[in-house]
Every structure is written in C-alpha cells, then in structure tokens.
N, C-alpha and C positions, 0 to 999 in steps of 0.2 A: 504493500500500500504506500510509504513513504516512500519506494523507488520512483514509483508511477506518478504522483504528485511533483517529486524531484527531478523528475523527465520534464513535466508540463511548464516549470516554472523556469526553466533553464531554456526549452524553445523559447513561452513569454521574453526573454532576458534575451534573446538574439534577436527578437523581434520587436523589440521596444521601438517604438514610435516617438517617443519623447521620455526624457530623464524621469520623470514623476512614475510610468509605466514601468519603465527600468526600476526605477528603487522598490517598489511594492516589491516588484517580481523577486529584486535581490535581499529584502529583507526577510521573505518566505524563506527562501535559500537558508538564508544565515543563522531562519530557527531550525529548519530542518536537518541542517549540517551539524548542529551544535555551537555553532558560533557565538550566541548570543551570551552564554556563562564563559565562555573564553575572555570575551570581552568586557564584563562584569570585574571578575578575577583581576585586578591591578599589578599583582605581583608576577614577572617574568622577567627570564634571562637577557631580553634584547632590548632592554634600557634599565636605567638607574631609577626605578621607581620610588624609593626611597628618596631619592633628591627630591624627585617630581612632585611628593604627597608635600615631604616638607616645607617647598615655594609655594602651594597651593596655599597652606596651612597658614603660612605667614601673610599672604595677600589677602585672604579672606578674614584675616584677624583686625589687620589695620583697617582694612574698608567697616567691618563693623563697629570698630572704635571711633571711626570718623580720622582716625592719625595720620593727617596727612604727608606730613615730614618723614615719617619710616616707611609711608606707602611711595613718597617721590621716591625713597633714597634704594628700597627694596625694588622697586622697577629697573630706575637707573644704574645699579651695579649687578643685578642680578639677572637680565632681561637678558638672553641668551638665546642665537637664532639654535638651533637641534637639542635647545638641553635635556641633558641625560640620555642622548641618542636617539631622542623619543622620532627621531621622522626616521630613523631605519625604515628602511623598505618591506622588511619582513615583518613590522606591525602594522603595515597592512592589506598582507598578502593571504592572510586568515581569513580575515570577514569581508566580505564585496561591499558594506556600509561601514564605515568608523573604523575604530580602533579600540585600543584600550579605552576605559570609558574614563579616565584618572586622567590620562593626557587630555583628553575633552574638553574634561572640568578644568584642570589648568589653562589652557588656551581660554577659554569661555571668561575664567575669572580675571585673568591679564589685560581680555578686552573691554571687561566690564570696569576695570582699574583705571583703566587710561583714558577711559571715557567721562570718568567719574572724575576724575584729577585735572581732565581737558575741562570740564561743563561747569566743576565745581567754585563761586566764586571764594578768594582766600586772597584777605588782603597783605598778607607775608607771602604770595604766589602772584604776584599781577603778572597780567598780559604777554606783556614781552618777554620776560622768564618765563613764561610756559612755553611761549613758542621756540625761544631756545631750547629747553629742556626737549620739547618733543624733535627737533631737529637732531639733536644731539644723538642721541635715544636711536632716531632711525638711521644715523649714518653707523650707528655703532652694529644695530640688530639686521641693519642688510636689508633688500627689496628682490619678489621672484622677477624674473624675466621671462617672456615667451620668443624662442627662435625659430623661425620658420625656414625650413631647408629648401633645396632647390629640385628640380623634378620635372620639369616640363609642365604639359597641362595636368599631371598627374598631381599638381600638389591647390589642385582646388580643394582636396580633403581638407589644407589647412582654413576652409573657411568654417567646416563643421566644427574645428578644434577653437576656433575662436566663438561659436555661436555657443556651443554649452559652458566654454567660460566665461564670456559674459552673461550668459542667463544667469549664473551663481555666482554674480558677482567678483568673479576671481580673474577676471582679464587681468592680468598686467598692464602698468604702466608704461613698461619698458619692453618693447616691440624690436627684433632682429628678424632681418628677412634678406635669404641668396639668391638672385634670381628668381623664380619664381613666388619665392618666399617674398623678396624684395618686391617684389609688384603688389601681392596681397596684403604684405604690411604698409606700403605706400599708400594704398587705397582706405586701409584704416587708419591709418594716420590723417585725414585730413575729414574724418568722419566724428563728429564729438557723438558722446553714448546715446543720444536723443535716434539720431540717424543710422545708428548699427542695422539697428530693424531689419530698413528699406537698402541698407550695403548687404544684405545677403539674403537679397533677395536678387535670383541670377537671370531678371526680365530688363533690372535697372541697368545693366553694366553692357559694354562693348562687349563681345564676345569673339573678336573676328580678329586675331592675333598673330595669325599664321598666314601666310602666302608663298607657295611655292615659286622658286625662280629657277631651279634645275643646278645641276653638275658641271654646265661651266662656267657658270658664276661663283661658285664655289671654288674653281680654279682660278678662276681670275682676282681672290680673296675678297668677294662678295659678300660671300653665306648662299647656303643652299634656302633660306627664306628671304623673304623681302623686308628688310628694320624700319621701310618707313610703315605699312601697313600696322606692326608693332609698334609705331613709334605715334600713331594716330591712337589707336589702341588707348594706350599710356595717358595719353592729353586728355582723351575721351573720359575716364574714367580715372585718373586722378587731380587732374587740372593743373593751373600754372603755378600753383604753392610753391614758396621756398621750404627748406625744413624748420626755419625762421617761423614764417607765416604757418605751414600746417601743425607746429605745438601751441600755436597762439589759438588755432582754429577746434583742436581736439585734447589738448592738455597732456599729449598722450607721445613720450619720445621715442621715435622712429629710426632705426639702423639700419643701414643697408651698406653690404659689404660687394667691396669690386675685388678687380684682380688687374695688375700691371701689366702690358704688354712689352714695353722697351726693360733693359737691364737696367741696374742700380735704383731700381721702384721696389716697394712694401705694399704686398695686399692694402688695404684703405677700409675703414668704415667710416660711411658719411654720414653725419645728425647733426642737431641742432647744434652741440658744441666742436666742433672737429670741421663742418662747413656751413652755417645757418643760411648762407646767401646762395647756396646751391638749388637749383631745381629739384622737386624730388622726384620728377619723371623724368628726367635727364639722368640724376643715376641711377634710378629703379631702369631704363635703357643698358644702361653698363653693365650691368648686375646679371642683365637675363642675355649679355650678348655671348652665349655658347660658342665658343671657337669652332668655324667652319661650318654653324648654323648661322651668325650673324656676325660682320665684322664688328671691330673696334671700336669702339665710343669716346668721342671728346666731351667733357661734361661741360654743361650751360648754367648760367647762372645771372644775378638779375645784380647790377649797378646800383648806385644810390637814388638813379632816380626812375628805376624801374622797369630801365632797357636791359633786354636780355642780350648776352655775349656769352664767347668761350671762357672756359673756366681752365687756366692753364693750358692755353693753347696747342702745347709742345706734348703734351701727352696723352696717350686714351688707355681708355680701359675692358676688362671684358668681363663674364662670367663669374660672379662670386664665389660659388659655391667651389670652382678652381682650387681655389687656395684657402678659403676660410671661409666655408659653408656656415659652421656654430663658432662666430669669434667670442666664446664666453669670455677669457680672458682678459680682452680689452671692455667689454659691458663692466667685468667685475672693477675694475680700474673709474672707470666713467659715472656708473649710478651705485655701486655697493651694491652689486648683486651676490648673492648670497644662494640663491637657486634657480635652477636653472629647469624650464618645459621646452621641451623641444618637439614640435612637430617634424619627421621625418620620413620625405614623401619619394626621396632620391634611391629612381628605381636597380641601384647598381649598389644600394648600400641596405636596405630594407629587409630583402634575403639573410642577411646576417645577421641581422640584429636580434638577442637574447628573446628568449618568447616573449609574448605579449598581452598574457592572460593573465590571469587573478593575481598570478609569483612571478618572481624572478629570482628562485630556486636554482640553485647549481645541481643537476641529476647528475648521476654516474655516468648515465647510455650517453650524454651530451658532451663528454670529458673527451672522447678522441676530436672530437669536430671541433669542439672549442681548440685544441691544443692543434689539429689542423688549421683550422685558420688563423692562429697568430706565428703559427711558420711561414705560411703564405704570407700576408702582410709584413713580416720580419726582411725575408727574402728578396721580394717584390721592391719593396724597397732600396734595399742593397743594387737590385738590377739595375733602377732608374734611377738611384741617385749617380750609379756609373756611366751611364749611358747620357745624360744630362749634362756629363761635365767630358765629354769626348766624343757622342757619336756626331757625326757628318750623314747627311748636309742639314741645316738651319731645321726645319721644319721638325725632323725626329727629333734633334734636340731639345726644340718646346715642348712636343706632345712629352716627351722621356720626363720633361719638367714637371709636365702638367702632371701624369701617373705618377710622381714622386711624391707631391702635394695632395693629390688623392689618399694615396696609401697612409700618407701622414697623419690624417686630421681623425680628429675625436667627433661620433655622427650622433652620440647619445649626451643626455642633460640628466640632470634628477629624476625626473621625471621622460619619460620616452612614449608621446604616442605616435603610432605607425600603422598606416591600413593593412591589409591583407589581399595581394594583388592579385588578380586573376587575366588570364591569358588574353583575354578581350579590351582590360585596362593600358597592359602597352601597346598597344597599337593604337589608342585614342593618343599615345604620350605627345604626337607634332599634328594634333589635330585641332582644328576650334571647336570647343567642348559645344552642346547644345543644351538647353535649359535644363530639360529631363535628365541628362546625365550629372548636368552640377547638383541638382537638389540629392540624385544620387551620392556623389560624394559625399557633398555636405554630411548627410543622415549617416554616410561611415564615420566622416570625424566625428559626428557628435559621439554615435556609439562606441569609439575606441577611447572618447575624454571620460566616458561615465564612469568606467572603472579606475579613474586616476582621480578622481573629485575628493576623494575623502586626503589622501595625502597631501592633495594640492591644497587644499581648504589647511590640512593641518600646518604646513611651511609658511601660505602666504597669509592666514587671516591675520593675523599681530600686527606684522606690517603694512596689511592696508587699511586697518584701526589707525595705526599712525601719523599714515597720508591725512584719511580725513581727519585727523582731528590738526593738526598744520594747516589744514583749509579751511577748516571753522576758526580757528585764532585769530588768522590772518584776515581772514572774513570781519571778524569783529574788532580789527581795527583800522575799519572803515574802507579798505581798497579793493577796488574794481576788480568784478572778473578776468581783462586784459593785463592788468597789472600784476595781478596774483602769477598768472601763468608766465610770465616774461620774468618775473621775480624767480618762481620756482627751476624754473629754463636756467637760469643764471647761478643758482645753487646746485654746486653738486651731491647727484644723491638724494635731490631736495623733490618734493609734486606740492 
C-alpha cells in the first residue's frame, strides 16, 4: 500500500505544474519516507548542532529581554555565512522540503533579529549607525549570486531557473551571465521585479537570433551565422541601457563575461563597476560571439553626452563562456559573494556533471567514472596546454587555446541546476527557439530549481533580510529611489 501511494506521488512530483503542486506532492514523500522525524531530530553528524541550539538560545533571549546592545553585538560578531556547516549539502539531500528543523529556527530567528533591531526605534541606535551597522554586517556575512552559463538556444532553461527564484523571493541580486547566459541576464537586468512577469513570458521577446550564412563565410572569418540579425535581436529585447543606466532601471547588478581575441588581453567581466558607460547589448554581443559561429566584437559604449562610439577601438572580443563561463572569483572580489547558483545549460559540460537529484552522494558504482574523468580533464589539458604554446599554423593554436580554457574552468557553484537533455534538444541548440518550446524549457528550469529551494532559501534568506533592511534605513532618511540605487551601485557589496 505505501509502495503504490509512493509510486503516485513521485509521478505527481515529475509532473508538477507549479512549485505549490511540487511541495504537496514532496511533503507526502517526506512523510512516507520517514523524513519528517529525521528532521525533527536536531542532533547529527553533519553540522555543529550544539553551536546552532546555542546562537539560537542566545538571540531568542535578548529579543525577549528587549537587550538591544547584546542583540547588536551577538548578530555582529556572531552572524556567520554556513555556521556550524549547517548549509552542507547532505542536510538537504534527506528531505525534498527543509532540513533540520533547528537550522530553520535559527535562520527564522536571525531574520526576525535584524528586522526587529532595523524597525526598532533606540535613541542610543539612531539612523545612521544602523545603516552602518547593517552594511557592515552584510559585507562581512556575504551575498548569493546567480551564474548563468553558456549553451546556445539550449540555455532558455535559465529563464525557468530564474522564474521559480523569483516566485520565492530568492533571485539574487547579483546576476552572471556567458553568452547565452549573458543575453538572459542582460534582458533581466534592465527589467525591475514589477516586469519579471511579462520578461518571461516568451510572446514578449525577439525570438529570431539565428541566420544562417553558410561555410564560406565562415572561411572568410565571418561566422557561419549572421551577428547583425543577432545583433537586432539584442537591441530588440534589451534596449540601448548602459550597465550604468540598467542598475538604475532594475537595482539588480549585471555581469557579463567576454573573452580576448589579440594576445597580452585577460578574459573581462563587464558591470556597472568595471564598465558603467558600456552598452549592455554590445557586450551581451561579445559574450555570445562563438568562434567560427560569429566573428569578433568591438564593444560600444555611450559619451557624456549620449552619443554612442567604440569602446576601445583597438580590441574585440568573443564568446564568454571560452575562458570564464562561472567567473565566481572575480563576483566574490566585487559584491562579497559568499554562494554561488549556477545554472548550467553548456551542452559539452552537463553530461558530466555529478547527479542531479535529491543527493549529491559519492556511490561506489560512480568511483571509476569519476576517477575517469578527472584523468581525462588532467591529460587533456596537458595536451592543449602543449599544443597552445607550439603547434603551427595560427588557427590550431587558438582552438588548442581555447580547449585548454575549456578543460580548465570550474562549471559547478553551491548550488548546481542542470536540465536533462534529450536527443531532440541538441539539434534545437542553433535554432530560433519557438514559443511552445521556450514555455517548455522554462517548466524544466523551474522543475530542476524546486528541489534546490530549500538550501537556496537556507544560504540566501539572512542576507536578503539584510539588503532590505539597508533599503528601509536608507528609505527613511529621506532619499529617492534613483539615489538609493546609484548610492548602493557605488558601495561595494552594498543593494
């Protein structure tokens, strides 16, 4: 009887129509598996629960005493992005909803702390000390990031991954996007949260990206597609924003990572602080120009008084994902990132990637493949780094370059969601997608984000308690919406 009930809720649970049908289905699950006294149960091996009860104990003491000085000072020195390990991966790879229910409660009461110490007035606390204090507070406990990889038409899935995290409140701030990724984060970036909506709905957008030009344009270092039909595309559907202008427009900072074509250049991520006066369909252009699909790109960018020109005339760029598909790195440098979601749509890297279900459990039966494939990647390597720096003529040299940088980069974040591709999906990969097929998409990323919700929730809720309560402060001492965001633009780490 329980098998046949656990059959039904687990189709339900493939079939989920929307996260709300999901969760029912996956809460059934989680009584029927036993999950739900797992999760009760506080005490386990894979965190410091004892830490956990005792920060809990202590914030809930001072909030009921009204103490506000031991409630600042216990946030302030104690407010720790993973403490006691609690975002380990394997607390919550048990239950399809939550986790420990002790981590919960802590998270729960931190937010209720900071909200309480943001709203509460205390004339030993005024204004401007709080808004330091919560500045402080956030550059120290870090901000999630969302990266969206490269793929071709294949990574319209990252609009699913962005539509269930903003239903639940959990978009990030801080938007990375390679190519493809770089077009779709371009396109949200110049969308504030009111117009998400109607951004992903796939009737409103250009849809006609691709134009074939043939094989001896390609030889003639063309691209086998046509960049302006792309490059209309881009205009159509993100407009003429700087990346200046599009945080001012959606409050929301935008990355988009190129790749050098001349020698003595560094991969590039462009945003608001690194180029504001850039176009950001100009290098969302750069980003998606695939070597030998689309040549090189000179970025554009807009004067003081408005007139667009070249942006460093002397150089262009190509294909992000090239070199630095997920620049966590430099994000973590930039806004204090701290965790890292990664959509990953890049169909030469997806295959690989560790499962994608409930765990990310190391099996035994998985132990030669894994150890295969980091011979391969090892090796592979070694190949191209030698061939890169010897073989003749030009052209193998860049590709040997380019497969060297491939082999190199890290395709997973904290978090990892990845669709499940099927044989009818690459061959849409240099197609212009059709409406039917995006809503398709979309409904895969949502359903690959549902089962990351609860961890994601657990890493990012803190720090986006934080943002808003920065924006209520700042709010209440008297400055405009435009000002706030140009202000926050100019703080690092800062929304």
């Amino acid at each position: 009887m329980a098998d046949g009930r656990i059959r039904k809720f687990r189709k339900m649970l493939a079939e989920a129509p929307n996260y709300e049908a999901w969760k029912a289905a996956a809460l059934e699950l989680d009584f029927l598996e036993g999950n739900v006294d797992w999760k009760e149960d506080f005490a386990s091996d894979l965190y410091h629960y004892e830490l956990v009860y005792d920060r809990l104990s202590n914030l809930r003491h001072y909030r009921q005493q009204n103490d506000m000085d031991r409630l600042k000072r216990a946030l302030r020195e104690g407010l720790h992005h993973d403490l006691g390990n609690m975002g380990n991966a394997a607390l919550y790879a048990r239950s399809r909803v939550g986790t420990k229910h002790l981590i919960e409660e802590y998270i729960t009461q931190v937010c209720e702390s900071l909200d309480y110490l943001c709203d509460t007035p205390d004339p030993n606390f005024p204004g401007p000390d709080k808004l330091q204090f919560f500045r402080d507070t956030l550059t120290s406990f870090g901000r999630p990031a969302l990266l969206l990889s490269g793929g071709a038409s294949l990574g319209i899935f990252h609009f699913g991954v962005i539509k269930a995290l903003w239903e639940k409140g959990l978009l990030p701030q801080v938007v990375a996007g390679s190519s493809i990724g770089a077009i779709i984060a371009g396109i949200l970036g110049v969308h504030s949260d009111a117009e998400i909506p109607e951004m992903l709905v796939p009737e409103t957008h250009n849809l006609n990206a691709w134009k074939w030009r043939g094989l001896l344009s390609a030889v003639r270092g063309d691209g086998l597609m046509d960049q302006q039909t792309l490059k209309e595309c881009l205009r159509s559907n993100i407009g003429e924003y700087t990346f200046e202008e599009a945080f001012q427009r959606s409050g929301r900072s935008i990355n988009v990572s190129v790749s050098p074509v001349q020698a003595h250049q560094q991969a590039r991520l462009l945003c608001g602080y690194t180029s504001p006066y850039l176009l950001v369909w100009s290098a969302v252009l750069a980003s998606a120009a695939v070597p030998g699909i689309f040549p090189p790109v000179t970025l554009m960018k807009k004067d003081i008084a408005g007139n667009v020109l070249p942006y460093m005339s002397r150089l262009r760029f190509v294909d992000g994902s090239v070199v630095s598909d997920l620049p966590i790195e430099r994000l973590m440098h930039l806004y204090d990132v701290n965790f890292t979601i990664v959509s990953q749509t890049n169909p030469h890297v997806v295959p690989f990637l560790n499962s994608r279900g409930r765990d990310e459990k190391l099996k035994l039966s998985n132990i030669p493949m894994h150890l295969l494939k980091a011979e391969v990647q090892f090796h592979g390597q070694g190949l191209f780094d030698y061939l890169r720096k010897r073989v003749r003529p030009e052209v193998l040299r860049q590709m040997s370059g380019q497969m060297h940088s491939i082999l190199g980069q890290r395709y997973s974040g904290d978090v990892t969601i990845a669709p499940s591709y099927r044989l009818k999906d690459y061959r849409r990969m240099l197609a212009n997608p059709d409406p039917a097929w995006v809503k398709e998409m979309i409904l895969q990323g949502e359903r690959a984000t549902w089962p990351k919700i609860s961890m994601i929730r657990s890493h990012a809720r803190i720090s986006k308690t934080l943002e808003r309560c920065i924006r209520r402060l700042k709010s209440q001492q008297g400055r405009p919406t435009a000002e706030l965001r140009l202000i926050s633009q100019s703080e690092p780490g800062m929304s």
